[in-house]
PyMOL Python script that loads the backbone (N, CA, C, O; Angstrom):
from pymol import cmd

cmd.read_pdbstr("""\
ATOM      1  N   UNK A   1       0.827  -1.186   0.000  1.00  0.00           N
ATOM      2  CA  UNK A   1       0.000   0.000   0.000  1.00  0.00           C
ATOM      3  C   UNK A   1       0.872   1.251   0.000  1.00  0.00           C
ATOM      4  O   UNK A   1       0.479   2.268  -0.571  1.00  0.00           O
ATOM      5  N   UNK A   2       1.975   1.202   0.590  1.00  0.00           N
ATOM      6  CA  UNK A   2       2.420   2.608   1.415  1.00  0.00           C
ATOM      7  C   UNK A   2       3.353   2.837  -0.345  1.00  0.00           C
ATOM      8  O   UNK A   2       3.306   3.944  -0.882  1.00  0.00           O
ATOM      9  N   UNK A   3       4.078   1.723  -0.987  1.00  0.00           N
ATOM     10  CA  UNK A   3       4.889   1.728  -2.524  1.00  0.00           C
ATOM     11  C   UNK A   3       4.027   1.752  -3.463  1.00  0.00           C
ATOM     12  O   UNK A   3       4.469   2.182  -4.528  1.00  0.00           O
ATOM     13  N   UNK A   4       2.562   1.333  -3.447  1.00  0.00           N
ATOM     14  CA  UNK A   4       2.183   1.386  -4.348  1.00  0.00           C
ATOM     15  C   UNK A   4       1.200   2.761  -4.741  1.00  0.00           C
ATOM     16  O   UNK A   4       0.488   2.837  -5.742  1.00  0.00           O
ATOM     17  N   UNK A   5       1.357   3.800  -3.698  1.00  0.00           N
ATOM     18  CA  UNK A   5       0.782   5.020  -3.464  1.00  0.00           C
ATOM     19  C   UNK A   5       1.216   5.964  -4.616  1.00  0.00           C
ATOM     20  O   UNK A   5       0.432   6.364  -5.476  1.00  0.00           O
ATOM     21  N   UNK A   6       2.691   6.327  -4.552  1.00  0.00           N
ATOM     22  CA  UNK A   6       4.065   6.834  -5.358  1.00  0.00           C
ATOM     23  C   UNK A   6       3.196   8.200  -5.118  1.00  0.00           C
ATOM     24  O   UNK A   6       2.048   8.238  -5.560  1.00  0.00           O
ATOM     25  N   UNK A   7       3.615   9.060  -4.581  1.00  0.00           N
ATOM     26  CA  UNK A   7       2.910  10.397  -4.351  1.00  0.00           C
ATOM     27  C   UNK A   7       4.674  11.274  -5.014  1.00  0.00           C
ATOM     28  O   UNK A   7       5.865  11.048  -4.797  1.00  0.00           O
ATOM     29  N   UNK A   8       3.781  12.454  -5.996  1.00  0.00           N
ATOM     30  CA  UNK A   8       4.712  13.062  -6.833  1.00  0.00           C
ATOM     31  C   UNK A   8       4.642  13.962  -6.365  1.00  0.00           C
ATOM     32  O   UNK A   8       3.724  14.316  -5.625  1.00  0.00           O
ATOM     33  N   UNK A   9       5.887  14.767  -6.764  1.00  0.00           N
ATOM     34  CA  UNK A   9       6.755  15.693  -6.701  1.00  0.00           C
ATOM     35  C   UNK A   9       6.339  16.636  -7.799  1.00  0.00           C
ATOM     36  O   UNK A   9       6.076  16.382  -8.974  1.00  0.00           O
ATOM     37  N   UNK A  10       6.339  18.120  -6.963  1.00  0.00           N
ATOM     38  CA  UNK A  10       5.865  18.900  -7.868  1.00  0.00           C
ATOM     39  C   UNK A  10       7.222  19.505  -8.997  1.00  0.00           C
ATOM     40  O   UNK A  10       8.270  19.982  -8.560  1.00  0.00           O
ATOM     41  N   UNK A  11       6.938  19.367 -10.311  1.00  0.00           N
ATOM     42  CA  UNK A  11       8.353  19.366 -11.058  1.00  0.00           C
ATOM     43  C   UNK A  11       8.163  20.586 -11.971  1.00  0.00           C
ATOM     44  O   UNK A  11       7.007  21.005 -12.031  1.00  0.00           O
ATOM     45  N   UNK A  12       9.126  21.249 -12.715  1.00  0.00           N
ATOM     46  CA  UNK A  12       8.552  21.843 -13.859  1.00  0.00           C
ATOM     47  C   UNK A  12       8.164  21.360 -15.505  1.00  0.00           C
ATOM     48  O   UNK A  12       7.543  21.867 -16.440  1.00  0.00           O
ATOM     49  N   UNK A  13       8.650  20.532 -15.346  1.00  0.00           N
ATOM     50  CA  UNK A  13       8.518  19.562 -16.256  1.00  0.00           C
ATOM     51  C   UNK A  13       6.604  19.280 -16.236  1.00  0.00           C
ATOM     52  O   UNK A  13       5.916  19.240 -17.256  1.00  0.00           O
ATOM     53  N   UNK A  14       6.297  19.185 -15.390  1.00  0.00           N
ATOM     54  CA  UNK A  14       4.478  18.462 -15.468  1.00  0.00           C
ATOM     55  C   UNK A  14       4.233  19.898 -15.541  1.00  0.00           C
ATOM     56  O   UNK A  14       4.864  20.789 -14.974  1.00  0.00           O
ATOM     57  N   UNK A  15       2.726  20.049 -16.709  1.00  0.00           N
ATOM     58  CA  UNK A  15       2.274  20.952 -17.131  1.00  0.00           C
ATOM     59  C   UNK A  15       0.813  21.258 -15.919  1.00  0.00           C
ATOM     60  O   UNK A  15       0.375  22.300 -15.432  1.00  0.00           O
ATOM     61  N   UNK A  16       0.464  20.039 -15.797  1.00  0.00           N
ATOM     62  CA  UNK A  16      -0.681  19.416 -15.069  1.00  0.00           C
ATOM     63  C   UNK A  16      -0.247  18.980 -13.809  1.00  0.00           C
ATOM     64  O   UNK A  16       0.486  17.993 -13.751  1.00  0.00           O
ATOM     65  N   UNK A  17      -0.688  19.735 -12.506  1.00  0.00           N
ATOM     66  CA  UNK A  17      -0.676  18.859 -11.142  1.00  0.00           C
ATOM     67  C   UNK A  17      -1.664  19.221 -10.371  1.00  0.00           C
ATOM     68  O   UNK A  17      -1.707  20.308  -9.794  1.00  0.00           O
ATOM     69  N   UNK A  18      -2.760  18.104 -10.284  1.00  0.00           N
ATOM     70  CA  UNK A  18      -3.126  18.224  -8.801  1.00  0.00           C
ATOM     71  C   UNK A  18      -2.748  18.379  -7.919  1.00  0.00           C
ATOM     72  O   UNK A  18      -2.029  17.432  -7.600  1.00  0.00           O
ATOM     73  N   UNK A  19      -2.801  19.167  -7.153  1.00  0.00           N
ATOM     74  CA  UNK A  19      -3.159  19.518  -5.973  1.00  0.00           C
ATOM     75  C   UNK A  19      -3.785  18.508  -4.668  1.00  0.00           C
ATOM     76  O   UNK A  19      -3.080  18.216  -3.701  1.00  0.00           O
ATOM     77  N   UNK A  20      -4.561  18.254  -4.752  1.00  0.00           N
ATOM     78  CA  UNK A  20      -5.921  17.845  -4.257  1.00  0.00           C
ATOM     79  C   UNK A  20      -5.256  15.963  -4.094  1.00  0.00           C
ATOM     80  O   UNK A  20      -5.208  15.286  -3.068  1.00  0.00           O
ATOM     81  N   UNK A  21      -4.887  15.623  -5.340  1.00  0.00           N
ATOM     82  CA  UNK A  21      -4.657  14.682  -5.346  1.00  0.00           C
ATOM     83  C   UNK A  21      -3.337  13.973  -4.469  1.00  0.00           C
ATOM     84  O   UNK A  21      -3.182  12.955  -3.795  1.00  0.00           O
ATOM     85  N   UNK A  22      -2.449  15.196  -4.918  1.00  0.00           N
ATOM     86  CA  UNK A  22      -1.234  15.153  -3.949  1.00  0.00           C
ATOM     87  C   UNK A  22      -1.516  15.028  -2.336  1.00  0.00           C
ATOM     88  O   UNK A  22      -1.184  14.016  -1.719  1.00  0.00           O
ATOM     89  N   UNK A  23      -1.918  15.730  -1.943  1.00  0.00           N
ATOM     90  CA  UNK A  23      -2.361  15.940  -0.483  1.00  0.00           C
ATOM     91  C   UNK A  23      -3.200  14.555  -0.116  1.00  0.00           C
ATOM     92  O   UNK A  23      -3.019  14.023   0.980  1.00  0.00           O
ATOM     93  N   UNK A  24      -4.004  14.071  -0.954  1.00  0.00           N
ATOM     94  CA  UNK A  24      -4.851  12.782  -0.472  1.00  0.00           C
ATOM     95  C   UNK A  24      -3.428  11.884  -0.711  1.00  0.00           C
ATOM     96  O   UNK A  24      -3.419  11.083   0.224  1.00  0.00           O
ATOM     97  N   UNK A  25      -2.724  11.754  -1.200  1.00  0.00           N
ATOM     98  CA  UNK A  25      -1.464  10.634  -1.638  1.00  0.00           C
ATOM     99  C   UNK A  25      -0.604  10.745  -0.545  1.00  0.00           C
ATOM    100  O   UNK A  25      -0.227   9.762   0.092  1.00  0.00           O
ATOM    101  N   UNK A  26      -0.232  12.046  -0.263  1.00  0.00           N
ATOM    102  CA  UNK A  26      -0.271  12.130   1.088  1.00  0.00           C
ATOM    103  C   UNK A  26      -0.293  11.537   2.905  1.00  0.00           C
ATOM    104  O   UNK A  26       0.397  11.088   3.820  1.00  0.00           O
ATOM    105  N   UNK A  27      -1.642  11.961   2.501  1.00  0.00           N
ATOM    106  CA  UNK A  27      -2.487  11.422   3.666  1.00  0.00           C
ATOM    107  C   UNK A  27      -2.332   9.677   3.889  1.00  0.00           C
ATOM    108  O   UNK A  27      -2.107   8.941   4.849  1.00  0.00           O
ATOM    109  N   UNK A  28      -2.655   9.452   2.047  1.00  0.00           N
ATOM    110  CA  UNK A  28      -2.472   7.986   2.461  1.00  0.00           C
ATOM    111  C   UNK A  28      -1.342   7.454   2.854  1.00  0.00           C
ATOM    112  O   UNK A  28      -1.399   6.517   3.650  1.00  0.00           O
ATOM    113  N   UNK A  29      -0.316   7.838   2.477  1.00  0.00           N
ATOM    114  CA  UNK A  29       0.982   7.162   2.726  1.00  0.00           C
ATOM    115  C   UNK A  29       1.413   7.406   4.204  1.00  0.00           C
ATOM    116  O   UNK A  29       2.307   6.687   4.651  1.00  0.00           O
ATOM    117  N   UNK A  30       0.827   8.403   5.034  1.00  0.00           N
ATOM    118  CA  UNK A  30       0.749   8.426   6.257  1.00  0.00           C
ATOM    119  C   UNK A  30       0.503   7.844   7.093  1.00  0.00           C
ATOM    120  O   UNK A  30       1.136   7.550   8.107  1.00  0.00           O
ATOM    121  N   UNK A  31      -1.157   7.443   6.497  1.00  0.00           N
ATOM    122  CA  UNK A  31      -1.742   6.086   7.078  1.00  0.00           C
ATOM    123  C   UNK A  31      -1.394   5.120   6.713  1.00  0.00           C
ATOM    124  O   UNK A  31      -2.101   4.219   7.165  1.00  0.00           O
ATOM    125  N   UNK A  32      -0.206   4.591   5.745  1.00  0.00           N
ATOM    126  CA  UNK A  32      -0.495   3.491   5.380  1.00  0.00           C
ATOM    127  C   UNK A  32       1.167   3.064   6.394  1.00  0.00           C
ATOM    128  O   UNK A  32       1.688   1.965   6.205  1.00  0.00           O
ATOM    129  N   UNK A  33       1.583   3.728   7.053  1.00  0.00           N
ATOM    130  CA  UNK A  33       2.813   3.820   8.335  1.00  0.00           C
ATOM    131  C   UNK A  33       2.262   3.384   9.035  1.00  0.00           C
ATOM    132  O   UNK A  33       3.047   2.689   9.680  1.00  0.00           O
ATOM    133  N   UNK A  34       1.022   3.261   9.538  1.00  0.00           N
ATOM    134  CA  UNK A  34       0.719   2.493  10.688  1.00  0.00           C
ATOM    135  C   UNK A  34       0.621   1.353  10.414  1.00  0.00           C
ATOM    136  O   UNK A  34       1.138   0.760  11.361  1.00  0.00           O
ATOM    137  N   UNK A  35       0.009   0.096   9.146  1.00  0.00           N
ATOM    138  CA  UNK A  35       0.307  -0.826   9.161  1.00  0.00           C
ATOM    139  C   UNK A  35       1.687  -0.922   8.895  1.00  0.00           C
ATOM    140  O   UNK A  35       2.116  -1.432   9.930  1.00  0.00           O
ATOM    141  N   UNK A  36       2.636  -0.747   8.150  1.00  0.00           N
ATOM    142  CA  UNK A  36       4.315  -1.137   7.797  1.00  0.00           C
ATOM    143  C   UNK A  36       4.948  -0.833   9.024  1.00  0.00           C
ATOM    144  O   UNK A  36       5.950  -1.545   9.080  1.00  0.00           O
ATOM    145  N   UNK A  37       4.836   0.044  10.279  1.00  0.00           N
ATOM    146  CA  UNK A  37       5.822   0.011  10.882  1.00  0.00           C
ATOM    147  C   UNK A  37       5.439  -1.270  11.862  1.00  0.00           C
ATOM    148  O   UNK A  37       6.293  -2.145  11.717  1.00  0.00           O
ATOM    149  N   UNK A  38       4.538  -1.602  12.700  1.00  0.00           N
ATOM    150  CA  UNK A  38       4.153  -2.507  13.109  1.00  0.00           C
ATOM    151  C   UNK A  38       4.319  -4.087  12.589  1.00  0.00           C
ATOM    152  O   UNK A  38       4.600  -5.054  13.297  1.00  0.00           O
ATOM    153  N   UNK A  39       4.074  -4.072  11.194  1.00  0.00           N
ATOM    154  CA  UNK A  39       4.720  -5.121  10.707  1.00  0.00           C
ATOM    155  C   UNK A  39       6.414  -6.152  10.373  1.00  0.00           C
ATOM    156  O   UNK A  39       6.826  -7.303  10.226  1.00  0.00           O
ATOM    157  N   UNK A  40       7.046  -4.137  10.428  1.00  0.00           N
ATOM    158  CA  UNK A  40       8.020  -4.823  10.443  1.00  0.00           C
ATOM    159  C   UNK A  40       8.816  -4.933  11.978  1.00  0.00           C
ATOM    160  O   UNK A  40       9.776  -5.666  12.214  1.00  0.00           O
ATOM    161  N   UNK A  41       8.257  -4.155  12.783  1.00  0.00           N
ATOM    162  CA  UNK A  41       8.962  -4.375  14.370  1.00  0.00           C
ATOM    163  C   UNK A  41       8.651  -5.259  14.968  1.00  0.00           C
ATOM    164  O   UNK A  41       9.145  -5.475  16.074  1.00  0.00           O
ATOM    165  N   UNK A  42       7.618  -6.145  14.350  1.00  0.00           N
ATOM    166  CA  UNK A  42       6.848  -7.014  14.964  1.00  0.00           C
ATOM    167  C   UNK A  42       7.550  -8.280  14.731  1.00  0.00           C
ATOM    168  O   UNK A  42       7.428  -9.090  15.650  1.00  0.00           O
ATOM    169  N   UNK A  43       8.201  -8.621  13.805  1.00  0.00           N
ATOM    170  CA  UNK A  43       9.422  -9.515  13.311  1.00  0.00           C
ATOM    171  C   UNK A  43      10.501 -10.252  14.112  1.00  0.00           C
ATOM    172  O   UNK A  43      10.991 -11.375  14.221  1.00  0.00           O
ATOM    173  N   UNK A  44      10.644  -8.553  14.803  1.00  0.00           N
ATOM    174  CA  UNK A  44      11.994  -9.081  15.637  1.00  0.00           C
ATOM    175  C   UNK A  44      12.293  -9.953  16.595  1.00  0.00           C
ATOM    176  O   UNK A  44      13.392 -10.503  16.652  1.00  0.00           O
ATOM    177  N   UNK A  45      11.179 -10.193  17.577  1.00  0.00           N
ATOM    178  CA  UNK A  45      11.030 -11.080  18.364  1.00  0.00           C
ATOM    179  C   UNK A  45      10.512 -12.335  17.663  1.00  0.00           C
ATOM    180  O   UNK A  45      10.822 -13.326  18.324  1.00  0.00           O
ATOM    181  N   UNK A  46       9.919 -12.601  16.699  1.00  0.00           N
ATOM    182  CA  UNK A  46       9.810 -13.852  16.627  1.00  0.00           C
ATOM    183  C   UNK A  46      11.254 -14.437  15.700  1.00  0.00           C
ATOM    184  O   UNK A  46      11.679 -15.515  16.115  1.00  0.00           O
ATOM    185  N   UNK A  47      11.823 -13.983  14.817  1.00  0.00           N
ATOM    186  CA  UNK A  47      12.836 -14.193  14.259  1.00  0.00           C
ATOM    187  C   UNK A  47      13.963 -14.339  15.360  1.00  0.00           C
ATOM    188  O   UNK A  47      15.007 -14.987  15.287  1.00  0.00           O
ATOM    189  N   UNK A  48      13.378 -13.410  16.611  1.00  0.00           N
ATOM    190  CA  UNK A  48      15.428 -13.966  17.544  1.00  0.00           C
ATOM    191  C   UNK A  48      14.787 -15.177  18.265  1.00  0.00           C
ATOM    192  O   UNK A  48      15.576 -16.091  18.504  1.00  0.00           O
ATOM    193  N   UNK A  49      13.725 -15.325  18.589  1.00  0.00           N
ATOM    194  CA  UNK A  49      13.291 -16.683  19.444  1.00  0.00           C
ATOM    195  C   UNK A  49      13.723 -17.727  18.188  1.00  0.00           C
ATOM    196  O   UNK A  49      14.428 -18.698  18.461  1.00  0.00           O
ATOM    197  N   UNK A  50      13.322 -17.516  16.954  1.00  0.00           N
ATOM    198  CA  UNK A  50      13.478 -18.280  15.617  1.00  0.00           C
ATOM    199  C   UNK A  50      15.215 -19.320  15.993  1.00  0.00           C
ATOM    200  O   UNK A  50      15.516 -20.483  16.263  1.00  0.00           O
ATOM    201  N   UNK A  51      15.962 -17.932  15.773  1.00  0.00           N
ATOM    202  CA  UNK A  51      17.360 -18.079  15.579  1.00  0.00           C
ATOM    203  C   UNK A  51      18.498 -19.031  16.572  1.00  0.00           C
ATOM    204  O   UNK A  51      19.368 -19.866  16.326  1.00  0.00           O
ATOM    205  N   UNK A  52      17.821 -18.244  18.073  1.00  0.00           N
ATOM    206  CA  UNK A  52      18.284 -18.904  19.294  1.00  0.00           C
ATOM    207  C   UNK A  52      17.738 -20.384  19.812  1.00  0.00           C
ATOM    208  O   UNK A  52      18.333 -21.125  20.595  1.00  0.00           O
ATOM    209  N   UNK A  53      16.491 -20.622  19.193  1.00  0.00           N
ATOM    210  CA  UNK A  53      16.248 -22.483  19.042  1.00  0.00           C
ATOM    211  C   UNK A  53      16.861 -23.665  18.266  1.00  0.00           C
ATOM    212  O   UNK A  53      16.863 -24.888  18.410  1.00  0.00           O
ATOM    213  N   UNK A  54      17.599 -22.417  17.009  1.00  0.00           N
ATOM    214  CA  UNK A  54      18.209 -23.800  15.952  1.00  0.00           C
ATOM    215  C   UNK A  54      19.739 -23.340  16.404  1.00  0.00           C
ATOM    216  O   UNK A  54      20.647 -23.693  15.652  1.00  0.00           O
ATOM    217  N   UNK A  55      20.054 -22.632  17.500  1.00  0.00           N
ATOM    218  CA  UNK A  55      21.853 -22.527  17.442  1.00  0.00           C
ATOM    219  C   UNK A  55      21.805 -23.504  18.690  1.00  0.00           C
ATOM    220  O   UNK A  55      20.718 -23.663  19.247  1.00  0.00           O
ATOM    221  N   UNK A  56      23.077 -24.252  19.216  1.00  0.00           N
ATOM    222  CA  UNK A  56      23.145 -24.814  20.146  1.00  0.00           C
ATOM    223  C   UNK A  56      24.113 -24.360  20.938  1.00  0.00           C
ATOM    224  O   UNK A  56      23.631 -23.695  21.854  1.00  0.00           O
ATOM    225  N   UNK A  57      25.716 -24.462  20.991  1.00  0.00           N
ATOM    226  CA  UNK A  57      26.234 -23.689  21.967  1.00  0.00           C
ATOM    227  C   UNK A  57      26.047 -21.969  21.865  1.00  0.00           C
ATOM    228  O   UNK A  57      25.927 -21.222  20.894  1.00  0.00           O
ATOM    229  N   UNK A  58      26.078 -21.743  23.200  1.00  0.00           N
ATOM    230  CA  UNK A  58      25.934 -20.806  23.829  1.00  0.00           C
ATOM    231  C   UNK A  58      26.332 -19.345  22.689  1.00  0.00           C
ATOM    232  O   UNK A  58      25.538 -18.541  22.201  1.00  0.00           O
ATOM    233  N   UNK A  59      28.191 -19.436  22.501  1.00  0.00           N
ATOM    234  CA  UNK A  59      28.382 -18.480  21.815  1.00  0.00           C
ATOM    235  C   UNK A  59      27.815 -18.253  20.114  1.00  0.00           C
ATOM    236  O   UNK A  59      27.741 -17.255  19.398  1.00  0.00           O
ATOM    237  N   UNK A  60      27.492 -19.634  19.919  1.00  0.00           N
ATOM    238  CA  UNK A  60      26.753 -19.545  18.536  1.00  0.00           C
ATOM    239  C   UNK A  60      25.543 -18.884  18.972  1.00  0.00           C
ATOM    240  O   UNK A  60      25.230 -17.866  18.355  1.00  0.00           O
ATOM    241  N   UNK A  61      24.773 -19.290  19.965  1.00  0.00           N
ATOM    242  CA  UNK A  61      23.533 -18.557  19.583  1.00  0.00           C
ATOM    243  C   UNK A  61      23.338 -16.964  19.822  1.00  0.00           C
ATOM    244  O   UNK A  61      22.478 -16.289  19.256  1.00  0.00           O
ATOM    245  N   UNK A  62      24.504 -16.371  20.976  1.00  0.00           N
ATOM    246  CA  UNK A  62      24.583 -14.915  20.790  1.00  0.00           C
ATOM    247  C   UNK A  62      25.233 -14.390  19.093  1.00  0.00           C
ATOM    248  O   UNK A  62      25.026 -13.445  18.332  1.00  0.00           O
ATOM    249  N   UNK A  63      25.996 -15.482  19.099  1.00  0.00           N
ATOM    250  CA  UNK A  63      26.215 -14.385  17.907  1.00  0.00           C
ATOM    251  C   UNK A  63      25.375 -14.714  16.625  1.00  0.00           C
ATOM    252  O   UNK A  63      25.596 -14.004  15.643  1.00  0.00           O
ATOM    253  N   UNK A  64      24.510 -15.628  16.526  1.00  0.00           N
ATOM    254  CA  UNK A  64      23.274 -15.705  15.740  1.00  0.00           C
ATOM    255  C   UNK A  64      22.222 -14.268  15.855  1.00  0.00           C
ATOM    256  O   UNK A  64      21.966 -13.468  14.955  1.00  0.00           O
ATOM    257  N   UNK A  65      21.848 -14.268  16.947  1.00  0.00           N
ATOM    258  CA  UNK A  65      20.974 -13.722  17.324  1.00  0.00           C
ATOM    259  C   UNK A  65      21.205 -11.986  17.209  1.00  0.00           C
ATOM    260  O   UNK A  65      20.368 -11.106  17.006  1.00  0.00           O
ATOM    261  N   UNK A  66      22.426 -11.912  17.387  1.00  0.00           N
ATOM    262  CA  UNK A  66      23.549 -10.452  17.193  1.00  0.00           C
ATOM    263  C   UNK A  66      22.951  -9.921  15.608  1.00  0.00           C
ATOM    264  O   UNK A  66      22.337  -8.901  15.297  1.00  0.00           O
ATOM    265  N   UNK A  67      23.436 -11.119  14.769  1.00  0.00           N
ATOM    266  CA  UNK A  67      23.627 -11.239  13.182  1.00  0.00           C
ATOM    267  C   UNK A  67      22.253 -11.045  12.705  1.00  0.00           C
ATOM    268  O   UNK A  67      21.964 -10.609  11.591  1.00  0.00           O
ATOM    269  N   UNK A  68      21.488 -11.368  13.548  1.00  0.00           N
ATOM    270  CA  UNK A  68      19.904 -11.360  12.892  1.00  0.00           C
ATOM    271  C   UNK A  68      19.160 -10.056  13.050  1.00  0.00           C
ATOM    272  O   UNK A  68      18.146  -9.734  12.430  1.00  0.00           O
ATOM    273  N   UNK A  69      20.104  -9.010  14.399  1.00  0.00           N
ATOM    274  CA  UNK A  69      19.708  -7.876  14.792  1.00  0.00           C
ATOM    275  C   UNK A  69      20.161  -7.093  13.430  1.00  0.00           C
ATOM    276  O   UNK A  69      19.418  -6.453  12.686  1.00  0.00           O
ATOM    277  N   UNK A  70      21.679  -7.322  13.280  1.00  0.00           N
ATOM    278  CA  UNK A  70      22.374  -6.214  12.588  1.00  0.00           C
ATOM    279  C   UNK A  70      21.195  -6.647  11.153  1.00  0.00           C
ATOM    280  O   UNK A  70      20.545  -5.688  10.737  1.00  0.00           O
ATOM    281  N   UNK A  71      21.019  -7.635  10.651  1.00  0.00           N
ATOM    282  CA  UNK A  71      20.323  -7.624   9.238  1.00  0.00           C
ATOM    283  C   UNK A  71      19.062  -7.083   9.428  1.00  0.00           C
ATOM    284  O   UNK A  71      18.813  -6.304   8.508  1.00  0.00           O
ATOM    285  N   UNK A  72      17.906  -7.189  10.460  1.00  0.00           N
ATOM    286  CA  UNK A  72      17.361  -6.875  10.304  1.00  0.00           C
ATOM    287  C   UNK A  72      17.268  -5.510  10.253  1.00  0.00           C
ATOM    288  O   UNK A  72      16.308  -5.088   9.609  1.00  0.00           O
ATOM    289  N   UNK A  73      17.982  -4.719  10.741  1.00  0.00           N
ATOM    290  CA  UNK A  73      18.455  -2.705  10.807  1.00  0.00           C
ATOM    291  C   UNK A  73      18.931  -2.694   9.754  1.00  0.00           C
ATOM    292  O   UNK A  73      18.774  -1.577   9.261  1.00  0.00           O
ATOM    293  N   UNK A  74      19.688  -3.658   8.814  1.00  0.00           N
ATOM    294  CA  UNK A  74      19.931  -3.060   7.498  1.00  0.00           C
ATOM    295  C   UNK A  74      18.617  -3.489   6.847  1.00  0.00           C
ATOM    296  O   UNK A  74      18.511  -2.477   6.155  1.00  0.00           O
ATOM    297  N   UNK A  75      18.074  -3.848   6.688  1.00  0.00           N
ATOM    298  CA  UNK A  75      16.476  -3.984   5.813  1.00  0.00           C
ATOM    299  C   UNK A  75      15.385  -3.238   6.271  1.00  0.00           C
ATOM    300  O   UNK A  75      14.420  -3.215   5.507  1.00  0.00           O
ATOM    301  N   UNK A  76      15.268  -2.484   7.561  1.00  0.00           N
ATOM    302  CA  UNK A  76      14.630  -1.476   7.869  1.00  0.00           C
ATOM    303  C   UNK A  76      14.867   0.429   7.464  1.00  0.00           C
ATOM    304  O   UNK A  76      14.235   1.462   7.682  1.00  0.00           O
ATOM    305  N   UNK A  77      16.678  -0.111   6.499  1.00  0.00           N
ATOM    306  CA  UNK A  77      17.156   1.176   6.827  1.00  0.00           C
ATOM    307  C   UNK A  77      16.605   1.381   5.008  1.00  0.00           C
ATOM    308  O   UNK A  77      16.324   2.465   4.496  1.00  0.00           O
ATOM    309  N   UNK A  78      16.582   0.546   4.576  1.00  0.00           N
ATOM    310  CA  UNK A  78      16.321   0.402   2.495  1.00  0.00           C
ATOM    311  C   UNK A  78      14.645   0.922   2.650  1.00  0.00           C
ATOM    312  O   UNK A  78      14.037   1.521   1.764  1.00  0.00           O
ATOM    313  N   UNK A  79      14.155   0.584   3.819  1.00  0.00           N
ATOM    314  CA  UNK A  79      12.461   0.817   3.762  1.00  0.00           C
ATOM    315  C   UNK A  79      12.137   1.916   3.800  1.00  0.00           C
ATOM    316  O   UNK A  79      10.942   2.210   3.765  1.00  0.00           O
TER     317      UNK A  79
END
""", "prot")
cmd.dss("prot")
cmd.show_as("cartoon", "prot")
cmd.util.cbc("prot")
cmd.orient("prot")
């Protein structure tokens, strides 16, 4: 919802811009933050419980669980 919105930029190039339309594109992409952020914070805990059941010694599973933090902050940072 929130990518498939694409709310534009007013350019000189477009001869034609709503207004009206912009501001509702807007709005939506505002609202559409309340489902995506929740979805993706919501991840984290089940993915480190995920991680720390299939590692077995100790230092494997911190540093599993480390590795799963740092990736998941880089895939929150592209969003």
């Amino acid at each position: 919802m929130f990518l498939g919105i694409g709310i534009r930029q007013h350019s000189r190039t477009c001869a034609k811009f709503d207004h009206s339309t912009a501001a509702n594109n807007k709005f939506a992409a505002y609202g559409a933050l309340y489902l995506l952020v929740p979805g993706i914070y919501g991840t984290t805990p089940i993915l480190s419980a995920w991680m720390a059941n299939n590692s077995e010694p100790y230092y494997r599973r911190a540093t599993s669980i480390s590795v799963g933090f740092m990736s998941l902050n880089s895939v929150r940072r592209f969003l």
